[in-house]
C-alpha positions as CSV (number, residue, x, y, z in Angstrom):
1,X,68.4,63.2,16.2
2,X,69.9,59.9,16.1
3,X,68.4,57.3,13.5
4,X,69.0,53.4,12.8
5,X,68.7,52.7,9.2
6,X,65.4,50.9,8.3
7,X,66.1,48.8,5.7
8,X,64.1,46.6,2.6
9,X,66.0,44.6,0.4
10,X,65.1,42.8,-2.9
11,X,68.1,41.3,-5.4
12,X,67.1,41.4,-8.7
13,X,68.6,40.3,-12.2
14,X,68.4,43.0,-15.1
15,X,69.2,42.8,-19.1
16,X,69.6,45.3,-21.2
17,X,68.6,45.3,-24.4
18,X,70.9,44.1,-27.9
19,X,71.7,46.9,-30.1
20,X,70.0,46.5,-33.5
21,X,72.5,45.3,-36.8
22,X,73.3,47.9,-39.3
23,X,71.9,47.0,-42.7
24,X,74.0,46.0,-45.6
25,X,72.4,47.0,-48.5
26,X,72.6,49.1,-52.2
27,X,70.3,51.5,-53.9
28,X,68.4,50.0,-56.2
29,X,66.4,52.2,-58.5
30,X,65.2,52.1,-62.1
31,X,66.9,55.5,-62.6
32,X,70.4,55.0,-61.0
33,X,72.6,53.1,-63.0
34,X,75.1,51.8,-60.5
35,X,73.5,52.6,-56.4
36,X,75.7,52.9,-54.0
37,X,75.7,52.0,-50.4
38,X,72.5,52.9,-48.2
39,X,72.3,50.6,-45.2
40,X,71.3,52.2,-42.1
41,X,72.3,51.9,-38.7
42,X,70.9,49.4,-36.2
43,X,68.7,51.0,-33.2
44,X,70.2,50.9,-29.9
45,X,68.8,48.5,-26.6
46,X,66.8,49.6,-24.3
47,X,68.3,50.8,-21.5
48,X,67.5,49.6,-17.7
49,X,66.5,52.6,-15.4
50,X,66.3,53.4,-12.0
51,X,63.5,56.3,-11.3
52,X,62.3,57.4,-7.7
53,X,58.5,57.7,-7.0
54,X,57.4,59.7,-3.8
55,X,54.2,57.1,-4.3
56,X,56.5,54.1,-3.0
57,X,57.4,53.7,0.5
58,X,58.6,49.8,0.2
59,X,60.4,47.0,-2.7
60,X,57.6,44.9,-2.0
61,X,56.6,45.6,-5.5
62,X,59.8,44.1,-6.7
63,X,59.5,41.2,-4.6
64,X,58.3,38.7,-6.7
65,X,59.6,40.5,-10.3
66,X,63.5,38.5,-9.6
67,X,64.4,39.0,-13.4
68,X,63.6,42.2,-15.6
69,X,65.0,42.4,-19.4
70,X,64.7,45.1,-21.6
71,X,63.9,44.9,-25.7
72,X,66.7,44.7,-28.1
73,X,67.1,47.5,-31.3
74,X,65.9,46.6,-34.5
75,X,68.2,46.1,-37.5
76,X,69.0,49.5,-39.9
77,X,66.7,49.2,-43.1
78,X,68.0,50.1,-47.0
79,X,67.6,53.8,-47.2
80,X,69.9,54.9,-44.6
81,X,66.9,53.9,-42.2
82,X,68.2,53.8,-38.6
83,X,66.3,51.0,-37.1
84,X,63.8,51.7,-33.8
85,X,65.4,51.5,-30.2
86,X,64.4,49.0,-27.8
87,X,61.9,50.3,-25.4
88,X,63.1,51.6,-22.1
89,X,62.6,49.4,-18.8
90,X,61.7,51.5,-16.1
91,X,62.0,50.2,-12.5
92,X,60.3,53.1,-9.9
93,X,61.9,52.5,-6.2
94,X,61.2,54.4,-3.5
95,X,63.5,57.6,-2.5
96,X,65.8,56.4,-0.8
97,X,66.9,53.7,-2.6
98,X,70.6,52.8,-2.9
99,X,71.4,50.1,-6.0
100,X,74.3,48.0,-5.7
101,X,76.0,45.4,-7.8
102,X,75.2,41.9,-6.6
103,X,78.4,40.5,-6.3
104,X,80.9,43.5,-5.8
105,X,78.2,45.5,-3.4
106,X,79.8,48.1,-5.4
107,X,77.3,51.3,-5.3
108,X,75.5,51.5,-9.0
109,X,73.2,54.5,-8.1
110,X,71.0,56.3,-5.2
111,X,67.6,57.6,-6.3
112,X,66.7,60.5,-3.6
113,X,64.2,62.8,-5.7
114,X,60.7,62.2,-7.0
115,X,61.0,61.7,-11.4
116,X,64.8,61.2,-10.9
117,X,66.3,58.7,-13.7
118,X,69.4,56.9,-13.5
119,X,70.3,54.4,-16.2
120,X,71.7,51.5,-14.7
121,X,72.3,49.3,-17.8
122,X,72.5,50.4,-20.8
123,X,71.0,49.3,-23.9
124,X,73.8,48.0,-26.7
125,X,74.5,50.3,-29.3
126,X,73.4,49.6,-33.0
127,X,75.7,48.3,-35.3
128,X,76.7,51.0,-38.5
129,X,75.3,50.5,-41.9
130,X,77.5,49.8,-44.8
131,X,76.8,53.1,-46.0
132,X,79.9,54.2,-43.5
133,X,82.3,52.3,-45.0
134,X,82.6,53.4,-48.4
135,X,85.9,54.7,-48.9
136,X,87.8,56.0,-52.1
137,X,89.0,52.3,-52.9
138,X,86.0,50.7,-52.1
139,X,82.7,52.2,-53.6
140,X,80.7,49.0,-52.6
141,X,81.4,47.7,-49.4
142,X,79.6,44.7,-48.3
143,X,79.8,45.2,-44.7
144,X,77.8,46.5,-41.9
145,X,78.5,46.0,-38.0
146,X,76.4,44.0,-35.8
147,X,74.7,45.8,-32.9
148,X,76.6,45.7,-29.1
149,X,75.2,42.9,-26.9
150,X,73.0,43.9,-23.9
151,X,74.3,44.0,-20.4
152,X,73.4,41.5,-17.5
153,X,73.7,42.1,-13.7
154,X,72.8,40.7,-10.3
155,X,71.6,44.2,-8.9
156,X,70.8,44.6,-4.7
157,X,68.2,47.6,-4.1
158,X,68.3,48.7,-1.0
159,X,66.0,51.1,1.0
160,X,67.2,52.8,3.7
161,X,64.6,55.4,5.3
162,X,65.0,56.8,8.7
163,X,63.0,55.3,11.8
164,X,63.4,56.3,15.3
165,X,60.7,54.2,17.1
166,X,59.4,50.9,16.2
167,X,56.5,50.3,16.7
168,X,56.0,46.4,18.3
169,X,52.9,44.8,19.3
170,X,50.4,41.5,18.1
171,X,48.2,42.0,15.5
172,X,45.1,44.9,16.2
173,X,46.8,46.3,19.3
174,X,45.9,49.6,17.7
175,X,49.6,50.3,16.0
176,X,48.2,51.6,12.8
177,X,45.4,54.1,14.2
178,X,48.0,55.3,17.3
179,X,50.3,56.4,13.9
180,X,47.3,57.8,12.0
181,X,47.0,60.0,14.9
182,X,50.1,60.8,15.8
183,X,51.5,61.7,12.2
184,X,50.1,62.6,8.5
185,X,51.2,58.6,7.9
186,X,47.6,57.0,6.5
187,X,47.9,53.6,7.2
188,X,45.4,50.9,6.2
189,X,43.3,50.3,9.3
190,X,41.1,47.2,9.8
191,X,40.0,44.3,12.5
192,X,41.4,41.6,11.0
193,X,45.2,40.0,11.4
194,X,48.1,41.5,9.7
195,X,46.6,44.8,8.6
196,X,49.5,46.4,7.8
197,X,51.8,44.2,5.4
198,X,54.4,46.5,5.0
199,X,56.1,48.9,7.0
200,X,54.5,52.9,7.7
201,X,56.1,55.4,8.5
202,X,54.9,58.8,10.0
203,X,56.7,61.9,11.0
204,X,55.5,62.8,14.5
205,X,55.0,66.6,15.2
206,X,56.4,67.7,18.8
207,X,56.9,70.5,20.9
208,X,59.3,73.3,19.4
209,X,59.1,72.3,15.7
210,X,60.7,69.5,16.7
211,X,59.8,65.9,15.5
212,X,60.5,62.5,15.0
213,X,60.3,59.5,12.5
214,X,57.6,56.5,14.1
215,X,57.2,53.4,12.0
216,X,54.6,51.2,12.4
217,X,56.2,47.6,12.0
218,X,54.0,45.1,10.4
219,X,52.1,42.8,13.3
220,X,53.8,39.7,14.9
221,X,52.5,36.2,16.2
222,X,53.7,33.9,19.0
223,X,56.5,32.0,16.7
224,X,57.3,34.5,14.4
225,X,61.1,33.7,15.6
226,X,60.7,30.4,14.3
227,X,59.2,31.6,10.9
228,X,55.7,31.0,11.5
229,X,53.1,33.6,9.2
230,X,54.8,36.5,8.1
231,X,57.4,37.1,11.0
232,X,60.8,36.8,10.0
233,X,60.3,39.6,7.3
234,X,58.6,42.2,10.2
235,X,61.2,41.1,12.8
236,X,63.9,42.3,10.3
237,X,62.4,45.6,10.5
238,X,62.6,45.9,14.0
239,X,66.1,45.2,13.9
240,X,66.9,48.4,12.5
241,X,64.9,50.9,14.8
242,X,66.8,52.8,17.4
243,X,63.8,52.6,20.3
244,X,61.3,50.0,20.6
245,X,57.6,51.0,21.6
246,X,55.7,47.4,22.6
247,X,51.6,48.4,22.3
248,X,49.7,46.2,24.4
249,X,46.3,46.5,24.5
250,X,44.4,46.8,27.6
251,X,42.0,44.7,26.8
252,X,44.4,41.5,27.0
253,X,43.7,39.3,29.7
254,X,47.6,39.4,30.7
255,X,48.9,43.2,29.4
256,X,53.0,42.3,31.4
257,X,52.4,38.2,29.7
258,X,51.5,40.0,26.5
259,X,54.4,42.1,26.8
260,X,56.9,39.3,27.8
261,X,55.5,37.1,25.1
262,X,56.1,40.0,22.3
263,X,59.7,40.4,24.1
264,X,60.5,36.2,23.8
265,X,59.9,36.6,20.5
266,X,62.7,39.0,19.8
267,X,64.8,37.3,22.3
268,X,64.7,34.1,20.5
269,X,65.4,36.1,17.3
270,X,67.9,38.1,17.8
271,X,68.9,38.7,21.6
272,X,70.9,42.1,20.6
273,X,67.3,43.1,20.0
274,X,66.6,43.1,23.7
275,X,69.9,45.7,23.8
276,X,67.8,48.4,22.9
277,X,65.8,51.2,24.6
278,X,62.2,49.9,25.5
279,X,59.1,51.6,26.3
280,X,55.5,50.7,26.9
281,X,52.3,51.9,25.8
282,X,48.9,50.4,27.1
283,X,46.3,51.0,24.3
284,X,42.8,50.9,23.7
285,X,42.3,52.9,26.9
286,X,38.8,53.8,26.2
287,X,37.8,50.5,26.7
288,X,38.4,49.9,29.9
289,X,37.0,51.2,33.1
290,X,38.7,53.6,35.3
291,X,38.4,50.9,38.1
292,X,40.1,48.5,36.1
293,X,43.4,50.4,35.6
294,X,45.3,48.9,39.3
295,X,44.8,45.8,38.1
296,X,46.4,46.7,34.3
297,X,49.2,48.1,36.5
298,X,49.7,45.3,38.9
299,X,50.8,43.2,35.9
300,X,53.1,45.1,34.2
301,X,56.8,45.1,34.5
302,X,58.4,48.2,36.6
303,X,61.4,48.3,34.9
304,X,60.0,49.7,31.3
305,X,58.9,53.6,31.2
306,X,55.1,53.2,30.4
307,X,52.0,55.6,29.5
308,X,48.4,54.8,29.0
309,X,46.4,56.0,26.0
310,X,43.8,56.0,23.5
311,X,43.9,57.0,19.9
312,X,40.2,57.6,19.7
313,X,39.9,59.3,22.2
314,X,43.5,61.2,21.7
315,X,44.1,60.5,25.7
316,X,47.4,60.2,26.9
317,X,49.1,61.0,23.2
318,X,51.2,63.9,24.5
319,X,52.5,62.3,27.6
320,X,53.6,59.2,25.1
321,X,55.3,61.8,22.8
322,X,57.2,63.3,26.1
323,X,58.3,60.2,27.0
324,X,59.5,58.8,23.8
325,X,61.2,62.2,23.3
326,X,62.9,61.9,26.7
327,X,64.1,58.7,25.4
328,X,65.3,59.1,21.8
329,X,67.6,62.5,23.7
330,X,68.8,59.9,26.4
331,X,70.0,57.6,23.5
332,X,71.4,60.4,21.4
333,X,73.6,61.9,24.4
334,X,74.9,58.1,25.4
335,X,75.8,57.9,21.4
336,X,77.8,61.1,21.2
């Protein structure tokens, strides 16, 4: 099947930590007459790394975390005592996460397994203690190396996870419960605005063993286009899904207003947006009475495929999956 890359992106800056000096220094005990060298070496930095967590679905975590340094080594002691290394910084990213270097865009790393580590910067190494550098000529050298500097980088994460239907619709138009139902996804469900804050996704089971990937895009207002509450960030998401369910509710005064207001909003956005497959689902079904449905219908556009349903009731779910699998095979076969 056909997917469009849904996308979050955070750009971070990341330190690694300064190796640890080596130590310079001489035995010095009441039974040796003439001690010799003992410095030990410096510890090394920590190291900056990337590690996937099958807990994350989103950056949003990084979002507000813009820079990230790890410790430095400490110095070698007398004694041929290596010094401790700087702790680790461990960044957890969803799978699916693809790091890239912030000016380049060169690739750094892609994290697709659950516990997988990558080291993206690592720590400097520790400097050698002047217990290295005694030679034949020079039995007391009074040198030891200074530990490596850290690294510094403007990283980009980026998380690409495939969606084939987005999921469009105002705030509590029932997009969160349709994907509780229609997929394992367990989405935060409650009657206020903006419920969902970040993006859900949920495999849908169909006919066959077949399936496809539904996300739930985070609710829109009248104005998101012009930056108004949380919109721009949502309306980026819908950008990357390859068909576009709208949810009206049938409850709305207006279900085809509600439905051209919703499709204004990604007009004024982005008018490519209005380039892709659209389909219509009028939720909340249970809610209204049978006598009630003409005039629902009467209002709506007769150029969008459209299905009625209700999630509590689980009415309708099977003729939306038919028809948004009819659609995702009609955009695959114009692709290829």
């Amino acid at each position: 099947m056909a997917s469009s890359n849904f996308i979050d992106y955070v750009k971070i800056n990341i330190r690694s930590g300064a190796g640890g000096a080596g130590s310079m220094h001489f035995r010095r005990e009441k039974h040796v007459d003439k001690g010799g060298p003992d410095g030990g070496d410096g510890g090394r930095g920590g190291h900056i790394i990337l590690k996937g967590s099958s807990q994350l679905w989103t950056l949003l975590h990084l979002k507000y975390q813009k820079h990230i340094k790890a410790k430095p080594g400490k110095g070698g002691e007398g004694g041929r005592r290596t010094g401790a290394e700087g702790e680790d910084v461990i960044i957890e990213v969803p799978l699916g996460t693809v790091a890239r270097h912030g000016e380049t865009g060169e690739q750094m790393a892609e994290i697709t397994e659950d516990g997988q580590e990558i080291i993206l910067l690592q720590g400097g190494r520790g400097g050698l203690g002047n217990t290295h550098f005694k030679s034949a000529t020079k039995q007391a050298p009074d040198y030891a190396q200074p530990g490596e500097p850290g690294q510094e980088e403007w990283v980009i994460l980026e998380l690409k996870l495939l969606a084939d239907v987005g999921l469009v619709g105002f705030p509590n138009a029932g997009k969160s419960t349709l994907l509780s139902v229609l997929s394992a996804a367990k989405p935060e469900i409650a009657d206020y605005p903006f419920t969902t804050l970040v993006p859900q996704l949920g495999v849908v089971a169909y006919r066959d063993y077949k399936s496809f990937v539904m996300a739930d895009v985070p609710g829109i207002i009248e104005g998101a286009s012009q930056g108004k509450g949380l919109g721009l960030r949502f309306l980026r998401h819908i950008e990357r899904n390859s068909i576009l369910l709208f949810l009206v509710p049938a409850t709305s005064e207006d279900c085809g207003a509600e439905y051209e207001t919703l499709l204004n909003e990604l007009r004024q956005y982005n008018p490519e947006l209005l380039d892709k497959q659209r389909l219509l689902a009028i939720s909340k079904l249970d809610l209204i009475e049978e006598t009630d449905y003409k005039a629902v219908l009467d209002r709506l556009p007769a150029d969008i495929p459209t299905v009625f349903v209700s999630a509590v009731r689980q009415q309708g779910l099977m003729e939306l999956k038919d028809m948004i699998w009819k659609a995702l095979t009609q955009s695959e076969n114009q692709v290829s």
